[in-house]
C-alpha positions as CSV (number, residue, x, y, z in Angstrom):
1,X,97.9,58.8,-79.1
2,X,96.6,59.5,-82.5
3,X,94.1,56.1,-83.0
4,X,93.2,57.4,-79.2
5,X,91.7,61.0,-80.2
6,X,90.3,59.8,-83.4
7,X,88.3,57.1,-81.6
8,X,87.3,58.9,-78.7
9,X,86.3,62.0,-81.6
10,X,84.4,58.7,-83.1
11,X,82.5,57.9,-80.0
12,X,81.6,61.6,-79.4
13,X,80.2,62.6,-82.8
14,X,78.1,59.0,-82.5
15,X,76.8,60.0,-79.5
16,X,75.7,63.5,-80.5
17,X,74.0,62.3,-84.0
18,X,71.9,59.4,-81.6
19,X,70.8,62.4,-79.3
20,X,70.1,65.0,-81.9
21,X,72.8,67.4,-79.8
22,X,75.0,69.5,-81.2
23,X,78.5,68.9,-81.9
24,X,80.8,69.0,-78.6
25,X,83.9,70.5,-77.9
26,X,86.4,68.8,-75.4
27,X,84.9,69.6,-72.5
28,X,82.8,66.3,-72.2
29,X,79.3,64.2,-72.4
30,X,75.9,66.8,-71.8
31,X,74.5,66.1,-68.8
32,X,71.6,64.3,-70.5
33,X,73.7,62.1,-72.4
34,X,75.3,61.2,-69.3
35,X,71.9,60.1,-67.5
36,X,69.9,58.3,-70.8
37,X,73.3,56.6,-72.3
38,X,76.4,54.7,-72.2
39,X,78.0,56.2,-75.2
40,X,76.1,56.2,-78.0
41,X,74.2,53.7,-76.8
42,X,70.3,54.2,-74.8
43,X,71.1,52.6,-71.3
44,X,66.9,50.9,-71.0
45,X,67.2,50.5,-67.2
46,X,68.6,54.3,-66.3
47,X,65.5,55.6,-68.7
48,X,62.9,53.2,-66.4
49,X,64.4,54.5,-63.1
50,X,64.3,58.4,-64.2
51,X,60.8,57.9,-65.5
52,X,59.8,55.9,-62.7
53,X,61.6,58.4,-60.1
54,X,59.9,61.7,-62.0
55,X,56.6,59.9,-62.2
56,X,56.5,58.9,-58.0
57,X,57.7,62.6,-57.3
58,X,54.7,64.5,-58.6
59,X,53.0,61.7,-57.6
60,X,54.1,62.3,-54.3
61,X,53.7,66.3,-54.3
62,X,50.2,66.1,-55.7
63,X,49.3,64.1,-52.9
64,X,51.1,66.1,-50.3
65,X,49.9,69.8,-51.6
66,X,46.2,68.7,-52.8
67,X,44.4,67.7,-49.8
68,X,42.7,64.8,-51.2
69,X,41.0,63.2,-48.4
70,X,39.3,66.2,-47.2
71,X,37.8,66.5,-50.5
72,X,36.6,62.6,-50.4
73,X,35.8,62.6,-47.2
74,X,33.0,65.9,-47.7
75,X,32.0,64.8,-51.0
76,X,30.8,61.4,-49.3
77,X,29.7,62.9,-46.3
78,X,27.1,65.2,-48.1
79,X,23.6,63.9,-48.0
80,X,22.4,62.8,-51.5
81,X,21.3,59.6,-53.0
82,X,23.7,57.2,-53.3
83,X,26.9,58.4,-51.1
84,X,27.9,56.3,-47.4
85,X,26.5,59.0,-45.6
86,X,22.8,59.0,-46.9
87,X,22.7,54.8,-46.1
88,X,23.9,55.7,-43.2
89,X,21.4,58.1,-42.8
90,X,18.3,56.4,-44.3
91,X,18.4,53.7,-42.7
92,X,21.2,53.4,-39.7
93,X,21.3,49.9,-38.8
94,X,22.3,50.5,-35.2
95,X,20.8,49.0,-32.6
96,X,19.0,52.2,-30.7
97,X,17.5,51.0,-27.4
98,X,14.8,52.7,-25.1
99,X,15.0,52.4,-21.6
100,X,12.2,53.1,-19.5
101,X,12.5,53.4,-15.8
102,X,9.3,53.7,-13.7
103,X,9.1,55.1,-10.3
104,X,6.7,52.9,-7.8
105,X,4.9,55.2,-5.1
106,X,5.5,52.3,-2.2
107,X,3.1,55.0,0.2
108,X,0.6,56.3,-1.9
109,X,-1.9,57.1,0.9
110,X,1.1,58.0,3.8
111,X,1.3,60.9,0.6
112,X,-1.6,62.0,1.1
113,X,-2.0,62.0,4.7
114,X,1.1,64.5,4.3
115,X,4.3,62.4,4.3
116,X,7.2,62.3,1.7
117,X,6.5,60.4,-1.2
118,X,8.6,57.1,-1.0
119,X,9.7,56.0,-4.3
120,X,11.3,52.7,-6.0
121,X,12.9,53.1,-9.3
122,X,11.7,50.1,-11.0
123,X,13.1,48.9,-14.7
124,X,14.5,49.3,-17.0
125,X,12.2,48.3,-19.5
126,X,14.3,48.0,-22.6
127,X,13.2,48.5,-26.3
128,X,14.5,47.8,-29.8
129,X,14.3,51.0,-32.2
130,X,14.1,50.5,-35.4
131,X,14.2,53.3,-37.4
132,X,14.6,54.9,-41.0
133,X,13.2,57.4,-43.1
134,X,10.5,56.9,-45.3
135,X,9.2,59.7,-48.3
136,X,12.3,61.0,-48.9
137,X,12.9,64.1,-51.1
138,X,15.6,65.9,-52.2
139,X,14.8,69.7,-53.3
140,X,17.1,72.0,-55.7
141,X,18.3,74.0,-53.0
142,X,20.3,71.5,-51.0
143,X,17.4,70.1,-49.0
144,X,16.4,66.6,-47.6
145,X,12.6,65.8,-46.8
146,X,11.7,62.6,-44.9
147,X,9.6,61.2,-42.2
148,X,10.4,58.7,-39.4
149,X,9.2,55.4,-39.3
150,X,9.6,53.8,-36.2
151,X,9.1,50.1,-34.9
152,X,9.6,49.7,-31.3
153,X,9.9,45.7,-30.2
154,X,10.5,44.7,-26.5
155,X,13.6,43.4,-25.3
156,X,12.9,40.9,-22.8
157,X,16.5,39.4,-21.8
158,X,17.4,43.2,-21.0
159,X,14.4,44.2,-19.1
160,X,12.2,43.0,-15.4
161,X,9.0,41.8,-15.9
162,X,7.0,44.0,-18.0
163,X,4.0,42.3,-16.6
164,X,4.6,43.2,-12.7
165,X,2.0,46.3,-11.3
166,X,3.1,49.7,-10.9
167,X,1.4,52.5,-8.4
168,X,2.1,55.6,-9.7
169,X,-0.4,59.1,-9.7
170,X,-3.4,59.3,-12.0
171,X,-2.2,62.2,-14.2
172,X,-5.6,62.7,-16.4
173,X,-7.3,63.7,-12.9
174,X,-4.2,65.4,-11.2
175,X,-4.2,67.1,-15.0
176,X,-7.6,68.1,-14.4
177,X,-7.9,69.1,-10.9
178,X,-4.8,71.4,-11.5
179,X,-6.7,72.9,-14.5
180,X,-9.8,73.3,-12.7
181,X,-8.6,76.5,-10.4
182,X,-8.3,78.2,-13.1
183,X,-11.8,77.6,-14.6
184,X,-14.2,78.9,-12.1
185,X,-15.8,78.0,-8.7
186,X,-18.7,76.3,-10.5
187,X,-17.0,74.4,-13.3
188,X,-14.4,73.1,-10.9
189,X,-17.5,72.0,-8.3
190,X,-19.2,70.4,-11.5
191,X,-16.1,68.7,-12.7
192,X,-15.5,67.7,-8.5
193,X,-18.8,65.9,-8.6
194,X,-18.1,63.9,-11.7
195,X,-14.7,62.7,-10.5
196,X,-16.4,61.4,-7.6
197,X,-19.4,59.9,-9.0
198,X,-16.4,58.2,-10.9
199,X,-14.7,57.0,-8.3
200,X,-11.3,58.3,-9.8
201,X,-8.4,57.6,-7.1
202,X,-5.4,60.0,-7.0
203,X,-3.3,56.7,-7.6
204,X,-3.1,53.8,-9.9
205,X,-1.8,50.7,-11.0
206,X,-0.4,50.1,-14.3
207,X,1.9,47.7,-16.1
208,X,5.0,49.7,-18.2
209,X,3.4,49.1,-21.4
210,X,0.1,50.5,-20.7
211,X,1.7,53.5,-18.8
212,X,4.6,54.1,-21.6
213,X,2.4,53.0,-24.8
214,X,-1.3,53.8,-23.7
215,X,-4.4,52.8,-21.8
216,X,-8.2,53.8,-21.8
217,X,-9.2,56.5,-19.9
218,X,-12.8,58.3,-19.6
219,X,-11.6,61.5,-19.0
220,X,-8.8,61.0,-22.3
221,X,-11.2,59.6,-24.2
222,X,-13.9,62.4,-23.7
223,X,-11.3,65.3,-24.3
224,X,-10.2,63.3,-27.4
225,X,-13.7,63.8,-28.5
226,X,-14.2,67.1,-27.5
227,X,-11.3,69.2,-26.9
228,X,-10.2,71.7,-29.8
229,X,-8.3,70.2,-32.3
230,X,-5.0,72.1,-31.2
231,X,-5.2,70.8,-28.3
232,X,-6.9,67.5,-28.9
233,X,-4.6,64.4,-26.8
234,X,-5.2,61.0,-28.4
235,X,-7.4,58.5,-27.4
236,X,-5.6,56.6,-25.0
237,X,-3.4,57.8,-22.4
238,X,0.2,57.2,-22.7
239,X,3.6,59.4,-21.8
240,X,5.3,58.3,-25.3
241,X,2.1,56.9,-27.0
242,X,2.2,57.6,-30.9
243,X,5.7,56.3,-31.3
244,X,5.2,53.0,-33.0
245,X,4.7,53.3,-37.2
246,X,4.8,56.4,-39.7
247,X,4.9,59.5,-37.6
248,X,3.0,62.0,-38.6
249,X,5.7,64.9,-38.3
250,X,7.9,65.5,-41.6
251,X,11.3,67.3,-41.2
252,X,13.3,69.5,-43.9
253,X,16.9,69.2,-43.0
254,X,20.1,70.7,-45.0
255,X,22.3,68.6,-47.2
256,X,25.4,70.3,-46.4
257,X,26.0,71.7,-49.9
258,X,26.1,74.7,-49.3
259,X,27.6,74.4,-46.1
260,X,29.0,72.1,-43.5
261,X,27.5,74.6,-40.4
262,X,24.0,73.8,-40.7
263,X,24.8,70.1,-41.8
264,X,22.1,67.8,-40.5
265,X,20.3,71.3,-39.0
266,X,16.4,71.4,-39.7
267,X,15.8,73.7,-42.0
268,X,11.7,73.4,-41.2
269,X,9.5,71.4,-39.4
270,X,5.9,70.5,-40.7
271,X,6.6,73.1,-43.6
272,X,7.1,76.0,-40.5
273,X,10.4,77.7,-39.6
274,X,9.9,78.0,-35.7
275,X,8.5,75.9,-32.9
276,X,4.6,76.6,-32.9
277,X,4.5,75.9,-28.7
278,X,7.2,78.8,-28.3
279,X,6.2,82.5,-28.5
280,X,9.6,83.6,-28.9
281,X,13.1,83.1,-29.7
282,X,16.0,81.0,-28.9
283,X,13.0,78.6,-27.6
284,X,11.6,78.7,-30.9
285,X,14.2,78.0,-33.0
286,X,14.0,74.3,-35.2
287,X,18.2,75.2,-35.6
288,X,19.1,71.5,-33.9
289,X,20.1,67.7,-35.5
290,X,17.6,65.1,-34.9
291,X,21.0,63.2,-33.9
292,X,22.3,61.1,-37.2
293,X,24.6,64.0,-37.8
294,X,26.0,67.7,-36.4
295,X,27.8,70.3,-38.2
296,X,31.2,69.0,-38.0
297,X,33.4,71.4,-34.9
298,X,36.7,71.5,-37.5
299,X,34.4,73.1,-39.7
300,X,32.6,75.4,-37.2
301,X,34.8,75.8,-34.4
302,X,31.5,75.8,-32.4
303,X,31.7,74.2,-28.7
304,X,27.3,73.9,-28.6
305,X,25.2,72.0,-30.7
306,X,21.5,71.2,-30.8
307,X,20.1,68.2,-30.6
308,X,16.2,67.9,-31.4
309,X,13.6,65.9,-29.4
310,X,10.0,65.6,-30.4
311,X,9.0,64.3,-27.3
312,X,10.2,67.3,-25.6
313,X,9.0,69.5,-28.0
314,X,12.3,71.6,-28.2
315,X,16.3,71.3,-28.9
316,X,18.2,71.0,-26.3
317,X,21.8,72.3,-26.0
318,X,25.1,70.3,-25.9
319,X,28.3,71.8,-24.6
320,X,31.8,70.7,-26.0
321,X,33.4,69.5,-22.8
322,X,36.7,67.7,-23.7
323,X,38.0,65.1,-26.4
324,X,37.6,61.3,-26.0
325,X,37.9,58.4,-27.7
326,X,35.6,55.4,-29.0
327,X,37.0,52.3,-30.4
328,X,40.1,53.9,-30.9
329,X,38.6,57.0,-33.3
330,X,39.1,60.4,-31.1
331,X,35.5,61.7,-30.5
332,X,34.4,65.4,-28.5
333,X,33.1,64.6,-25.5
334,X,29.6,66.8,-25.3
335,X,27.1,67.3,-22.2
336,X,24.0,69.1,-22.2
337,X,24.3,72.9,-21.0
338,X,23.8,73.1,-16.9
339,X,21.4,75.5,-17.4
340,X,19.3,73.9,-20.2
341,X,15.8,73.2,-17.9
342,X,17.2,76.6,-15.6
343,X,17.8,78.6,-14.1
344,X,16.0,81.1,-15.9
345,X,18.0,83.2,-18.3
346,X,18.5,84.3,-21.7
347,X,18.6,81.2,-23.2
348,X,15.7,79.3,-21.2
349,X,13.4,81.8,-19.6
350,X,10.9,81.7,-22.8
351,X,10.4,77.8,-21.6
352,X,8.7,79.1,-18.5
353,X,4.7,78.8,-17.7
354,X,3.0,81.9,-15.9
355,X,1.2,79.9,-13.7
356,X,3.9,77.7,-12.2
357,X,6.9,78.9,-10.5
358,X,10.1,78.3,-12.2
359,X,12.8,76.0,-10.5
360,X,16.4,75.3,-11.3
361,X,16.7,72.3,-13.1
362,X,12.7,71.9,-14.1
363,X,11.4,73.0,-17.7
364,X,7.7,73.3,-18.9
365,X,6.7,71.3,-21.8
366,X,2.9,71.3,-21.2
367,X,2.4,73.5,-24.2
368,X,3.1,70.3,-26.2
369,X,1.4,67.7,-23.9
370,X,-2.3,68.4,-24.3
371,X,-2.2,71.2,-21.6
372,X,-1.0,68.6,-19.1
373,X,1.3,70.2,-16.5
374,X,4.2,68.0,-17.2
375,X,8.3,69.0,-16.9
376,X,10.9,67.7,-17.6
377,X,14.5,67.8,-15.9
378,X,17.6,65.4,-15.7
379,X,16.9,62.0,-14.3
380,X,16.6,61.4,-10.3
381,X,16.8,65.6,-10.4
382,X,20.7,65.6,-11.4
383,X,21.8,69.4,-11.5
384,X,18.2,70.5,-10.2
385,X,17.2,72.6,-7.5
386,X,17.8,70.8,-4.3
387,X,14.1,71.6,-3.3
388,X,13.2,68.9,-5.8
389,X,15.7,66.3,-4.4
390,X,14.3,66.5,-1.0
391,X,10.9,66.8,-1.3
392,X,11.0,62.7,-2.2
393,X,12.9,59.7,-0.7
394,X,14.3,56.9,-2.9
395,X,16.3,59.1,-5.6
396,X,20.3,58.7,-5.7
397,X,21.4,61.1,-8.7
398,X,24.5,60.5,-10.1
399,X,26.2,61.9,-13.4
400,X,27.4,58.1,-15.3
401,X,23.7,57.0,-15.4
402,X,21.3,60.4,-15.4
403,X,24.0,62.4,-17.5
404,X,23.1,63.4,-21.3
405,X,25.8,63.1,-23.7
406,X,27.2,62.6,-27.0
407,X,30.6,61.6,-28.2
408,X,30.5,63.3,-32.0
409,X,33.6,62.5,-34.2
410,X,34.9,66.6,-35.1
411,X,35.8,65.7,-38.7
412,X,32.7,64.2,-39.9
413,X,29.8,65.5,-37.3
414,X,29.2,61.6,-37.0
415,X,27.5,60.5,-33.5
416,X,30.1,57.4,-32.2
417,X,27.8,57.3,-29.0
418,X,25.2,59.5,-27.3
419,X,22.2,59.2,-25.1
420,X,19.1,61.0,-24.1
421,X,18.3,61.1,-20.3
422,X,15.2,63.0,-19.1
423,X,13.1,62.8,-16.6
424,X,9.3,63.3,-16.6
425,X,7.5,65.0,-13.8
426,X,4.1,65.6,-12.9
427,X,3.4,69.4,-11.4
428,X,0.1,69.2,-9.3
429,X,-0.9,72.1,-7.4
430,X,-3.4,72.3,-4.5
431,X,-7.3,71.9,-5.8
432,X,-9.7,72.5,-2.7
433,X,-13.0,72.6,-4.9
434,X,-11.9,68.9,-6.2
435,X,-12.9,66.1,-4.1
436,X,-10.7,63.6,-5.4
437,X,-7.7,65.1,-4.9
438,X,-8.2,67.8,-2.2
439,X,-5.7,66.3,-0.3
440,X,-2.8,66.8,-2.6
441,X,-0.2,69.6,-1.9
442,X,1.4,71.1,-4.5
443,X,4.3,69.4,-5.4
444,X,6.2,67.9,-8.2
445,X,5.5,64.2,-8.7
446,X,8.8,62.4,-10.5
447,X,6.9,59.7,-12.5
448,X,9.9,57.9,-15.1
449,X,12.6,58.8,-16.9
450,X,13.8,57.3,-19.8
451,X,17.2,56.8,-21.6
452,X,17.5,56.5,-25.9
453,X,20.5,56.3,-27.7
454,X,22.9,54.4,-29.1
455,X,26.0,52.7,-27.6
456,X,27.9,51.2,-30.7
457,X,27.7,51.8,-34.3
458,X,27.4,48.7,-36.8
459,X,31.0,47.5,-37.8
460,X,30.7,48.6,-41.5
461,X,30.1,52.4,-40.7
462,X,32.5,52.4,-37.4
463,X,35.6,50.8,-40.3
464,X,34.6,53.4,-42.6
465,X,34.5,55.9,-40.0
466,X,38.1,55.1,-38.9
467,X,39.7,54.6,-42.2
468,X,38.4,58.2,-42.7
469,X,39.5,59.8,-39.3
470,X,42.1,57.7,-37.9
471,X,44.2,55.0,-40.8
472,X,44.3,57.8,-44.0
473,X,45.3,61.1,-41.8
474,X,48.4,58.9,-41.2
475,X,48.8,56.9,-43.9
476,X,48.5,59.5,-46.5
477,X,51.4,62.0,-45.2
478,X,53.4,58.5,-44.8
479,X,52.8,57.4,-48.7
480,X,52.9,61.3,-50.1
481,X,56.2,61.5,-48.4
482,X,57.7,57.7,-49.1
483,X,56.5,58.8,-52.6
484,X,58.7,61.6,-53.2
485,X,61.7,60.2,-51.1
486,X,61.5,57.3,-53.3
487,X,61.2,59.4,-56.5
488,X,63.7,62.0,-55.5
489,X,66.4,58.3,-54.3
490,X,65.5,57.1,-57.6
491,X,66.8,60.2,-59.7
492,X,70.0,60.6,-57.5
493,X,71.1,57.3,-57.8
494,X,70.6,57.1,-61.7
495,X,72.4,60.4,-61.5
496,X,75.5,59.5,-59.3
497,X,75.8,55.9,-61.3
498,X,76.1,58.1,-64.3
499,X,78.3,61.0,-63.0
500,X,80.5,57.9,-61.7
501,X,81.0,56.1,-65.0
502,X,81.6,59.8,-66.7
503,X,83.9,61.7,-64.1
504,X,85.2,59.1,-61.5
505,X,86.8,56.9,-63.7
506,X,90.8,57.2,-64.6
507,X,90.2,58.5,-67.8
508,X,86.7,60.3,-68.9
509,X,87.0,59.5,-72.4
510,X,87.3,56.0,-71.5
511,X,83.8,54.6,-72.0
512,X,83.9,56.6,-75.4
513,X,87.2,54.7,-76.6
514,X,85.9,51.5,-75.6
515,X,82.5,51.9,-77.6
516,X,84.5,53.1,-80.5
517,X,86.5,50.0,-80.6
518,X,83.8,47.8,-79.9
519,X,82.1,49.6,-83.4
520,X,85.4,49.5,-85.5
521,X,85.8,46.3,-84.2
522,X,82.4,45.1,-85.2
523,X,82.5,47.0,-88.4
524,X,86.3,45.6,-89.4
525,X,84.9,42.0,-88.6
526,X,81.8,42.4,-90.8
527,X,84.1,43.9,-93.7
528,X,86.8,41.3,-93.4
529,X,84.6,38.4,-93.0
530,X,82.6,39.3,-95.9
531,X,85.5,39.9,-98.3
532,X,87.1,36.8,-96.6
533,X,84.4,34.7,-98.5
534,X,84.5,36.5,-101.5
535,X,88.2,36.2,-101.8
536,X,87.8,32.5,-100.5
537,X,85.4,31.7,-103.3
538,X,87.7,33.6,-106.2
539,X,91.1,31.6,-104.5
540,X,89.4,28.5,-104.8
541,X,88.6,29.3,-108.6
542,X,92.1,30.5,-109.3
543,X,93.8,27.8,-107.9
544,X,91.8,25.4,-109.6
545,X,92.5,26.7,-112.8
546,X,96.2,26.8,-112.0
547,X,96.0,23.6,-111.2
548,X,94.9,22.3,-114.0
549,X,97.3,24.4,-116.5
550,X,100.0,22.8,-114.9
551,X,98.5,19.3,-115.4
552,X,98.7,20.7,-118.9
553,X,102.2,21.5,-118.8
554,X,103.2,18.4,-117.4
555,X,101.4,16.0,-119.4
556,X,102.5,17.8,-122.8
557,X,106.1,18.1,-121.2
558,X,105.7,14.1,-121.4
559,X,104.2,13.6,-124.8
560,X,107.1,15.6,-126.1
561,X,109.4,13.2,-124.5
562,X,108.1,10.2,-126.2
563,X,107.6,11.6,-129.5
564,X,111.5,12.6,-129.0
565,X,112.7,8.9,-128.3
566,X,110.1,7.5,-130.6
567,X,111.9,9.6,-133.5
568,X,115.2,8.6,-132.3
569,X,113.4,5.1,-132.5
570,X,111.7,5.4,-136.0
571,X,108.5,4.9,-134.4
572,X,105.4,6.9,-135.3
573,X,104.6,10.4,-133.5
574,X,101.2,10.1,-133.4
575,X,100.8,7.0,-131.2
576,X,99.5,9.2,-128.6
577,X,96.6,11.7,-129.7
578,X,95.6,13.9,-126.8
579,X,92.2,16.1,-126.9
580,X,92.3,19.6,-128.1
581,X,92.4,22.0,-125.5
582,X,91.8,25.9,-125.0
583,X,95.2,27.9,-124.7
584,X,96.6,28.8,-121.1
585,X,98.7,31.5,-120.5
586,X,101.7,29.8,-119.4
587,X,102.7,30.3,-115.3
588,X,106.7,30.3,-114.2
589,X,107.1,28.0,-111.8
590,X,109.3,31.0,-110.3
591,X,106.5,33.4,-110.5
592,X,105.1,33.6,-106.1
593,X,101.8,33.8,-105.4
594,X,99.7,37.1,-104.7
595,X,99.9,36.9,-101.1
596,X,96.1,38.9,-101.2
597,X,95.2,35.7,-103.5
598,X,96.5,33.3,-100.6
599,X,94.0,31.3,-98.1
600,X,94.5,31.1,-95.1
601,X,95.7,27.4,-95.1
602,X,97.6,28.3,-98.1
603,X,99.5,31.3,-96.3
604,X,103.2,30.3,-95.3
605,X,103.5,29.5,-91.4
């Protein structure tokens, strides 16, 4: 019982001196002792699993409390040089398609003789946008200036016969003739008598390309030359001429920076603030996207956004409807605003003309077209007055195809798919002094509507896109989590192992005996195996010596033998002469052997 304190009082002080603890009473191993060691002795595996386990739980808790992907996501989403967002944005990649449809007036002079105009929708006509921004420049207060350059190529395995002829009305001289009313009796007689000398016909036949991208025309080319430059047209007629190339507009936009409200918002257009063809606010306002991104709705919490169109000359208002999803990334479904082109209201009524009578569904942009009376509503008159819908034969509106909307991702603002549908219509009113066209009524002339957007996004930004939105927002909670389950397993198990080999064994001071033993042990082996040689190496010189004193012995034990019989012989003593040797104390043959002197082979059995 004694040996059995002193070595477990052995172990215990070892133990203590290795960890730099203090001396322990009876009570047991410290808790850190327990966890780091067995015994005296560093356990290396428990130390990698506890610094593994404490190293994947904050880890794991960092992850979990520090919302990481948020703070990637904006700082890559901000427009500046060199982040995803701004090559996204400078040059998108994604094939944008035009579609023109044209309407074909199959009774052009049954019109005129009074009936309903009979129309054919005839398209589309399909082009390849290609698109980036050009002269950009960032300035120090979070803002982006650019301008669009724009390549339009036709798309003739999407598209009928660009070639085939078109009737449709003659809108420089129904753009006159409504004009002229208000110019005088004389000045309308004198512009009547021009038009007819002219032969200008109420109707005409175009291709798509001369009637979307331009044709000659007297009467454009002389108000080209002499109209004021405000209100100067270019030099060829065309309902989205001036598209192809550099356009001439520049746009300021915000960065989001300072902000992700007014994130992809114009901050000013052509260095102005406000719409120059508007007179008042909300038509005024440049507040819109020109579509590559919108102020994200987790950010605002805003169910409208603005949308920009230049050929419209104003933003146009999109409605959060309800979410959807692209391609397996969840979107917000967004359609434009029922009452964008009217009824007149609040939000519209600064759109309207004083000289033409405001419909439901019908919106004045002549301010921004030359002076030409030309509105715009939803294609085939979808949400429009039903005055509109009935006044013509051949239209069949229906929301899939003449609906605008946008499917915008609510994290990032990001556009998965969206498209532009608007219609354009001619407004002629009765001209009696105008020879040429004296027999049309007033009446509003649909003449095409066109469709712009895009339909998918280019497969590096749509997997970027859903790694953001849809694979990290789940695998992020799962790692943060398996992290500190993992880390927190880790420490309990090293624990438990340890709290087992301490407390749930027979006898606690076990593992301490055993180490002591295993150190005596070791110690006691080195001690006796080093005096063993020492003691081997003085036996073996002791014995030899002995041996040779008895040799001594014996051999002089002899010689006195013969020199005894030789004198009982008479013979002489000296016959044998033996060397001289050193003296040797004398050993009893009786004397034992120090038994701490004996070898092992030499030790009795």
């Amino acid at each position: 019982m004694g040996l059995h304190k002193n070595y477990f009082k052995v172990g215990q002080n070892a133990s203590n001196q290795l960890f730099g603890l203090p001396p322990r009473g009876p009570s047991g191993a410290t808790p850190l002792s327990m966890l780091i060691s067995q015994g005296a002795k560093f356990n290396n595996n428990r130390i990698a699993v506890i610094i593994f386990g404490i190293a994947t739980l904050i880890a794991g808790v960092i992850l979990s409390s520090v919302p990481w992907l948020n703070i990637f996501i904006m700082k890559n989403l901000r427009l500046w040089n060199g982040t995803i967002s701004f090559h996204y944005w400078q040059r998108p990649g994604v094939t944008r398609l035009t579609k023109v449809y044209i309407f074909n007036v199959t009774n052009p002079e049954g019109f005129l003789a009074g009936e309903k105009p009979k129309l054919v929708e005839v398209g589309p006509f399909v082009y390849r946008e290609d698109m980036e921004k050009v002269n950009i420049k960032f300035h120090d207060n979070y803002t982006v200036t650019y301008q669009h350059k724009k390549i339009l190529q036709f798309v003739p395995e999407l598209s009928v016969d660009k070639n085939q002829r078109i009737t449709t009305p003659n809108i420089p001289l129904l753009t006159i003739s409504t004009q002229s009313k208000h110019l005088g009796y004389f000045l309308a007689k004198t512009i009547s008598l021009v038009l007819t000398a002219t032969k200008y016909k109420p109707f005409i036949s175009l291709t798509a390309d001369e009637l979307v991208f331009g044709y000659d025309d007297t009467l454009v080319s002389l108000a080209h030359r002499f109209y004021p430059r405000n209100r100067r047209p270019m030099s060829k007629m065309g309902l989205l001429n001036g598209r192809n190339g550099t356009l001439t507009e520049y746009a300021t936009m915000y960065t989001g920076h300072t902000g992700m409200e007014k994130f992809g918002y114009f901050d000013k257009l052509n260095g102005l603030d406000h719409l120059p063809h508007w007179d008042k606010e909300p038509c005024s306002s440049i507040e819109a996207s020109e579509g590559s991104f919108f102020p994200p709705r987790e950010v605002t919490n805003s169910d409208v956004v603005y949308i920009y169109d230049k050929d419209l000359c104003r933003s146009l208002p999109l409605v959060y409807r309800h979410p959807v999803e692209k391609d397996g990334i969840p979107a917000d479904l967004y359609t434009l605003a029922e009452d964008s082109y009217g009824p007149p209201n609040g939000n519209n009524s600064c759109f309207d003309h004083t000289d033409y009578k405001p419909y439901r569904g019908l919106q004045n942009i002549s301010p921004c077209q030359y002076g030409a009376p030309v509105y715009i509503s939803n294609p085939h008159f979808y949400q429009s007055d039903p005055q509109l819908l009935e006044a013509v034969e051949g239209l069949n509106p229906q929301r899939d195809a003449h609906e605008t909307f946008f499917k915008i991702q609510p994290k990032l603002g990001v556009p998965l798919e969206g498209q532009v549908r608007v219609q354009l219509n001619l407004l002629v009113e009765e001209a009696p002094n105008v020879m040429a066209t004296k027999n049309f009524r007033d009446f509003v002339f649909p003449i095409m509507w066109l469709e712009e957007g895009v339909s998918e996004l280019t497969p590096p930004i749509r997997r970027w896109i859903y790694l953001a939105t849809v694979f990290a927002p789940m695998a992020l909670p799962i790692v943060s989590y398996g992290m500190i389950l993992t880390g927190t397993f880790a420490l309990i198990y090293v624990f438990v192992r340890a709290y087992k080999n301490f407390v749930f064994t027979s006898d606690p001071t076990t593992e301490f005996l055993e180490m002591g033993r295993r150190s005596l042990r070791r110690g006691s082996s080195m001690i006796i195996n080093g005096q063993h040689r020492i003691l081997m190496q003085r036996d073996s010189y002791i014995l030899l010596k002995a041996s040779e004193d008895a040799n001594l012995y014996h051999h002089t034990s002899n010689n006195n033998t013969v020199n005894t019989n030789n004198n009982s012989s008479h013979h002489n003593h000296n016959l044998f002469h033996l060397p001289h040797m050193p003296h040797m104390p004398h050993i009893p043959h009786h004397q034992p052997k120090d038994q701490s002197l004996l070898s092992d082979e030499d030790s009795p059995a």
